[in-house]
N, C-alpha and C positions, 0 to 999 in steps of 0.2 A: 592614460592609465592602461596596463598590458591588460589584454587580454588573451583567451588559448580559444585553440579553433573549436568547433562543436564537437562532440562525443562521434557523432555520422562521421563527419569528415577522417578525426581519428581511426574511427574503427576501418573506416574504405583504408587509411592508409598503410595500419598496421598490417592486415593482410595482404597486404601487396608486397610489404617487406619479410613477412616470413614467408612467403613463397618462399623467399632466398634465402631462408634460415638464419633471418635476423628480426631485432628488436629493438626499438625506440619507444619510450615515453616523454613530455617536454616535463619539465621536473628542474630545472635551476633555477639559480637565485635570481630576482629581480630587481630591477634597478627601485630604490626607496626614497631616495630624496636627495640633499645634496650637498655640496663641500663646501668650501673655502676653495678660490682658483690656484694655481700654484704658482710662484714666483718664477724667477726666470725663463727658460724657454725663448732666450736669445740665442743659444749656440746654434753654430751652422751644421746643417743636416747634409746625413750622407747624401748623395745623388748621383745616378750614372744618368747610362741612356739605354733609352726602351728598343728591345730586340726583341726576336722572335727566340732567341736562346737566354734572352735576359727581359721578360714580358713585364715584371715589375720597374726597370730601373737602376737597380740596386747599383752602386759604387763596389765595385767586383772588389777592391783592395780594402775596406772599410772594416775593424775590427766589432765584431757581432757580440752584446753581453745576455745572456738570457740567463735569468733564476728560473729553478724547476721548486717544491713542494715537495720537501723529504718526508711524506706520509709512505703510507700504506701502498704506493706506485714507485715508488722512486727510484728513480732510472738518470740515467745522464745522458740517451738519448745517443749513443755513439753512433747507430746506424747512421741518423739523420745529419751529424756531426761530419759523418766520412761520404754523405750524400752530397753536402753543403760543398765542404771543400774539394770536393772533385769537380763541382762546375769552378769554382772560386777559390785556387790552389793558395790565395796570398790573402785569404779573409782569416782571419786570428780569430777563433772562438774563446770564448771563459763563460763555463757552464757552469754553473755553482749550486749549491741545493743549501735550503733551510726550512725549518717548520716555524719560524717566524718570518712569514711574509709582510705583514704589519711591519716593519721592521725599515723597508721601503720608504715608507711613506715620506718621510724625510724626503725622500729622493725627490720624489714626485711632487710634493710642494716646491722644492730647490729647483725646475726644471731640469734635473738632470737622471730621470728614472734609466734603469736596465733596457734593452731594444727587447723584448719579452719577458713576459712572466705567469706563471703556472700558477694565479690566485685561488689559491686552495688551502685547504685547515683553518683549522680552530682560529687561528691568530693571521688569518687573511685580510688585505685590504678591503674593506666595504665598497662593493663596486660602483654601490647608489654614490660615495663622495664620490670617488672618481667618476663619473659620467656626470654628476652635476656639476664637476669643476671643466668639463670638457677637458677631460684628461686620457682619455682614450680613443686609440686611431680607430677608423673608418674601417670596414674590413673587408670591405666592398672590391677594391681592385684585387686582392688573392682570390678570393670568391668569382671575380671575371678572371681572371689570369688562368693560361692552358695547366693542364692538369699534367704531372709530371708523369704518368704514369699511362694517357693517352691525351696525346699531344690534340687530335680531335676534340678534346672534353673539355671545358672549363670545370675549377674547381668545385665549381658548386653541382654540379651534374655529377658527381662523385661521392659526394655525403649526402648523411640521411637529411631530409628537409624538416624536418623538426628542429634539428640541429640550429638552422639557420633561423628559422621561426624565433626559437624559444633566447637566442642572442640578440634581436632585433628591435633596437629602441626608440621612437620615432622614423627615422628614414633611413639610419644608418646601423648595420651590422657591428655591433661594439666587442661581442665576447663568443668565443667556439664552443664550447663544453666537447672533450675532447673521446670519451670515454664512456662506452652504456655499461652502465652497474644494475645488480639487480640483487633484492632483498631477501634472507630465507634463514634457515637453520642450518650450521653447520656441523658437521660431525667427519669421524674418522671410517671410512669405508671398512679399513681392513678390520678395525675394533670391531665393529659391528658385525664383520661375517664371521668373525670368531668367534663371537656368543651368539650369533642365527638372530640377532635382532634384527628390525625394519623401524624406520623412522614412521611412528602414528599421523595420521591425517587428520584425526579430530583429537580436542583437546581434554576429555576425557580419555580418552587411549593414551596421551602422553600424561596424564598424570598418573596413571597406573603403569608407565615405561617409567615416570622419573623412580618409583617405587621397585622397581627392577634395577635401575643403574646404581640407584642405594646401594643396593645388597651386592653390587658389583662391584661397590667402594671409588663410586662416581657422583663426584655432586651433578645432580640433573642439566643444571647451566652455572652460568658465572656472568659477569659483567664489571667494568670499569668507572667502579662508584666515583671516583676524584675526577675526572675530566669526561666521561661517556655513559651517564646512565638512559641517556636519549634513545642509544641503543634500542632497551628493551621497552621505551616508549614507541620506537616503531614500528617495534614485534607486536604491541597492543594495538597500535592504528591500524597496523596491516590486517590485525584478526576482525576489527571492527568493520575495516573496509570490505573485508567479504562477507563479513555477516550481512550489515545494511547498504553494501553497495558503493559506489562510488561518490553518489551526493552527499552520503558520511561527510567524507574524508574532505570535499568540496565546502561543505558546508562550514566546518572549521577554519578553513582558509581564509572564508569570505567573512570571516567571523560574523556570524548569522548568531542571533539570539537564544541562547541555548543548545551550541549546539554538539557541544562536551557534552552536554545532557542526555543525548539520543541514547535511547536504548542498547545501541549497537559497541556503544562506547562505553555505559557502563560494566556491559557484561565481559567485555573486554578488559574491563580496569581490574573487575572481581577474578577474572583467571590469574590474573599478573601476581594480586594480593593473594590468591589459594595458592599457588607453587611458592611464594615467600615464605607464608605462615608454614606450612609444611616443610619446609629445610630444602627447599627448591634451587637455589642458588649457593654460591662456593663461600662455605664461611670466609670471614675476612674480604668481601667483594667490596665492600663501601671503601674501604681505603687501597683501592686497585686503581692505578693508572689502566686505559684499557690494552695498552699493550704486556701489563703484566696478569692480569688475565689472561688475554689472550696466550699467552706462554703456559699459565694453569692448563689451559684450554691439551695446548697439541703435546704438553707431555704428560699427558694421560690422567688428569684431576678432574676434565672436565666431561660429560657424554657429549652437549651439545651447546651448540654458543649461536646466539642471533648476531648475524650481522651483514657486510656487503661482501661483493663477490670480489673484491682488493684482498679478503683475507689472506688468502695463501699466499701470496705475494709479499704481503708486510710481515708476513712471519715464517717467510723460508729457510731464516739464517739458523730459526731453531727450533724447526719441526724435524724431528726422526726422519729418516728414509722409513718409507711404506708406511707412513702413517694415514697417506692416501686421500684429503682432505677433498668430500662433495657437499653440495647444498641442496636440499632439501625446501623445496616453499612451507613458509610457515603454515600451523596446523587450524581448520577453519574449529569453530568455536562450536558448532553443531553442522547435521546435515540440513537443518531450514537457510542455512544460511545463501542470500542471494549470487554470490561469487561460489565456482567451484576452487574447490582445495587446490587445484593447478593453477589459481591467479594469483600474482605476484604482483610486491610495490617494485618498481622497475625505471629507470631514468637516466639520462645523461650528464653525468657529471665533469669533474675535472677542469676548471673555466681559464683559457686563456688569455691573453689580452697582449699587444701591443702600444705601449706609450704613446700617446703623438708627439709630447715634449722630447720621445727619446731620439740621441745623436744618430742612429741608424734605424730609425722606425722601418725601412722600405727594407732591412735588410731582415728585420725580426720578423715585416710581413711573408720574405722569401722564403726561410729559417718555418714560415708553419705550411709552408708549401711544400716542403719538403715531406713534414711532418705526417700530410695528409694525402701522400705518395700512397698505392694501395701495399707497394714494399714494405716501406716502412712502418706505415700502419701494422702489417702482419709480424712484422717485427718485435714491435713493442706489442702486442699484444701474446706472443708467443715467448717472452721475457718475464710483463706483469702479469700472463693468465687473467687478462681484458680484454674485450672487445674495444673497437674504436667506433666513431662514426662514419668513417669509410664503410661504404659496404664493397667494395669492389676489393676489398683485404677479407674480407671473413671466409670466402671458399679456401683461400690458399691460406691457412691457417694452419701449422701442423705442431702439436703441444704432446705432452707429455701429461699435461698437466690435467689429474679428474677433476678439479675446482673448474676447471675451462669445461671441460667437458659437459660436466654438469648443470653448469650455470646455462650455456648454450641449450642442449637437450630440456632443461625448465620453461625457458623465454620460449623453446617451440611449442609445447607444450601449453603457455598460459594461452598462446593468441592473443586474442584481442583483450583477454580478459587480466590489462595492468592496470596499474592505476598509480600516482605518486601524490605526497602530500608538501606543499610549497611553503606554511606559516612560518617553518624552523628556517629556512633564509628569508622572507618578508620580515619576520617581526623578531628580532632579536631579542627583544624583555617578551615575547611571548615563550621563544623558542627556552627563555633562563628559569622563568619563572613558572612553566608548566611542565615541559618537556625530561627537563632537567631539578629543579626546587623539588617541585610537586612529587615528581616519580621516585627520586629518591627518598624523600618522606615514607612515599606507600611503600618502598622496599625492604625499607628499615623496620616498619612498624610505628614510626612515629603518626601515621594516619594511616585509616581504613582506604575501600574504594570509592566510598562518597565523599569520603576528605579528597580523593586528589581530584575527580568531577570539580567538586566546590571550588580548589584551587585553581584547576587549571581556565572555569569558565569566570572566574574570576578574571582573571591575568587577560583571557582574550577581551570581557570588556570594560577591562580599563586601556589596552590599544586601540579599542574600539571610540570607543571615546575621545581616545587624545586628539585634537586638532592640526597637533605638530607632526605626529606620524602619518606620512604618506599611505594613502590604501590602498588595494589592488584585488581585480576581481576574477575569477574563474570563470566561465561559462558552464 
C-alpha cells in the first residue's frame, strides 16, 4: 500500500527547494490494482554496449517510437529529438501525439507497445493495469546513469526527490511525473489594469468583484460542463483545504467517514452554489468542452477561470497578443481560515512511462535522459510556460511568458503551505460520481450544497466499501 512521507519531512523538504525558487508536491496517480498480463513480448530488444558516452547501452542505430499527450502541454519535444540524434546520428525517431492514449492498449497487451509514452488525459492508460501486468520498465538504470548535463551527477541527483518518491512502487521506480503544475484563478493582466481591478483574496470580495465584472459585461467565471466540471470541484477543495487545513483534503482520500461532511467542505460546496445561483458562470457552460470555454475564457467573455498553470499553453493558438494571462491562488473562504490565502493546491504531474515489452525500451529509457537534461528541461518549459522536475533547469529559465511568471512568483510565495488531493486518480467512480456527477448537478441547480455533500459522501462510501477496489492511504 503507498504511502507519503510525514507532513515534517515535507515541510524540511519544501523549504530547502524554494531556497532555489522552486516547488514540489507528491500528487500523482497511484498505482490501483491490476490487469490482465499482455501477450507477446517475444520480440528481440534493442541492445548495444555500455560506455561511458553510451551509460545505458542503447543500440545507437535502433529506430526510437515515443507517443507524447496532445493536451494542454503539447510539444513534440524537438530540443530533445536534435539532442538525441546528435549522440545517435542513425536513430530514426517517430514522435507522434494523441489525446487518446487508451488507444494503446492494444499495443501493450500484443507485446508490442511505443519505446515511451506521455500517460496523460482523460483517456490514459490506467497505470494500476499496467503495473499489475508488469508492463512497465524499471527506471532505475536512467535514474543511476550520469546526468547529461553534469557528467559528475547521476540523474537522480538532478530532480526533485519527491518526484522519485511519488513514481516508486514496491522496489522499482515505474513512472517520472515530468512537470510541477500548480492550481489557481486565472485572468487577463492587461484587462484588469484597464479597469484598476485586483484579483479578491477572500470570497466575499469576489463575489462583490463577480457583481462588478457583470456590469463590465463579464460572466465572473466559466467552466467545461461536457468533459471538465472537476475543474471548479478543485476550486472548492482547494477553498476547503485552506479553510480546515490539510487533514481536510487527506481525509477524503483516505476516505474516512464523513468526511465530505467537514465543515470546511460544506462551506465550500455553499460558495460554489451562491456564485451559480447568482449568474456566476458563463451561460451555456454545461454543454462546453473545456477547451471551448476556455476560448470564452481569453477572448474576453470571461473575468476569471479556475484552472492549472498548462493554461496558457493549451490556448496560445488563440489568445489575443497582450492579453497577458496570470494566476492568482484561489480565494480563501474567510480570514479564520487555517491556510493563508498564498497556499496553493500544487503537484507533479505529467506521468511518463517506458514499456518493458517495448522493441527499444533502453532507448526510450535514453530518450528521457535526454529529457531531464537541465537544457532541455529549460526548453520545454520556456515552450509550455512549465516548470519540470529538474531543478537544475528552473534558474536558466528565460520566458516571456506572465503565466510562467506568475505561477513561479505564487509557488514562492505559498512555501510550505501546499497541499494536493490524490482520490480523483485513486478512485475513478469516485473521482465520476462526486467530482464530476455531483458538481455538475450543484452547478446546474439540479441540487443544492447539501445535495452534492450527500452525493459525493455517498460515492466515497460505497468505494469504501467495495472489497474489489484497492485502497491507499495518506499519512
Amino acid at each position: 500500500m503507498p504511502t507519503f512521507s510525514s507532513d515534517r519531512s515535507r515541510r524540511d523538504f519544501l523549504r530547502t527547494v524554494l531556497a532555489g525558487g522552486l516547488l514540489v508536491v507528491p500528487g500523482s496517480a497511484a498505482l490501483a490494482g491490476c490487469a490482465t498480463a499482455g501477450g507477446g513480448g517475444n520480440q528481440e530488444q534493442a541492445k548495444g554496449t555500455e560506455s561511458k558516452e553510451n551509460p545505458l547501452g542503447i543500440d545507437v542505430n535502433a529506430p526510437l517510437e515515443v507517443v507524447m499527450f496532445a493536451g494542454g502541454l503539447k510539444t513534440d519535444l524537438e530540443w530533445v529529438q536534435q539532442s538525441y540524434t546528435k549522440l545517435y546520428p542513425n536513430a530514426k525517431i517517430n514522435l507522434t501525439s494523441t489525446v487518446n492514449i487508451n488507444s494503446l492498449q492494444p499495443r501493450f497487451t500484443g507485446g508490442n507497445p511505443p519505446d515511451m509514452v506521455n500517460d496523460s488525459g482523460a483517456q490514459k492508460i490506467p497505470l494500476a493495469a499496467l503495473a499489475g501486468a508488469s508492463q512497465l520498465a524499471d527506471l532505475g538504470p536512467l535514474l543511476d546513469a550520469q546526468s547529461l548535463g553534469d557528467p559528475n551527477k547521476k540523474v537522480r541527483d538532478t530532480i526533485i526527490p519527491d518526484a522519485i518518491a511519488v513514481g516508486t512502487y514496491g522496489d522499482a521506480v515505474l513512472v517520472l511525473n515530468y512537470v510541477l503544475s500548480a492550481y489557481g484563478v486565472f485572468y487577463s493582466q492587461s484587462l484588469f489594469k484597464k479597469n484598476g481591478w485586483t484579483m479578491p483574496t477572500q470570497w466575499s470580495e469576489f463575489m462583490s468583484f463577480a457583481e462588478e465584472m457583470k456590469k463590465a459585461g463579464l460572466s465572473p467565471m466559466g467552466y467545461g460542463g461536457v468533459n471538465a466540471p472537476n475543474y471548479v470541484t478543485e476550486m472548492m477543495l482547494t477553498m476547503a483545504g485552506k479553510a480546515g487545513g490539510q487533514d481536510v483534503v487527506k481525509s477524503i482520500d483516505n476516505l474516512e467517514p464523513n468526511a465530505w461532511r467537514h465543515e470546511a467542505v460544506k462551506n465550500a460546496a455553499s460558495a460554489i452554489e451562491e456564485l451559480a445561483r447568482k449568474d456566476g458562470f458563463l451561460p451555456g457552460s454545461p454543454g462546453l468542452k473545456h477547451t471551448e470555454a476556455q476560448t470564452q475564457f481569453v477572448t474576453g467573455k470571461i473575468g476569471a477561470y479556475p484552472s492549472g498553470s498548462w493554461l496558457e499553453n493549451e490556448m496560445k493558438t488563440v489568445s489575443p497578443a497582450g492579453f497577458d494571462m496570470v494566476m492568482a491562488p484561489t480565494p480563501r473562504l474567510d480570514s479564520s481560515d487555517k491556510l493563508p490565502y498564498e497556499a496553493l493546491h500544487a503537484n507533479a504531474g505529467e506521468p511518463f512511462i517506458v514499456p518493458k515489452q517495448a522493441k527499444n525500451a533502453l532507448g526510450g529509457l535514453e530518450f528521457f535522459r535526454h529529457m531531464l537534461s537541465p537544457d532541455n528541461a529549460k526548453a520545454y518549459s520556456e515552450f509550455t510556460g512549465s516548470l519540470t522536475i529538474v531543478t537544475e533547469s528552473h534558474d536558466k529559465v528565460k520566458s516571456d511568458s506572465t503565466s510562467l511568471k506568475s505561477v513561479t512568483e505564487a509557488l514562492k510565495k505559498a512555501k510550505d503551505n501546499t497541499f494536493t488531493f490524490l482520490f480523483m486518480d485513486w478512485y475513478g467512480d469516485l473521482k465520476k460520481n462526486a467530482a464530476i456527477a455531483a458538481m455538475s448537478d450543484l452547478l446546474t441547480g439540479r441540487t443544492n450544497a447539501e445535495g452534492f455533500i450527500n452525493a459525493a459522501q455517498s460515492a466515497a462510501d460505497k468505494v469504501a466499501a467495495d472489497t474489489n477496489v484497492p485502497k491507499f492511504k495518506r499519512q
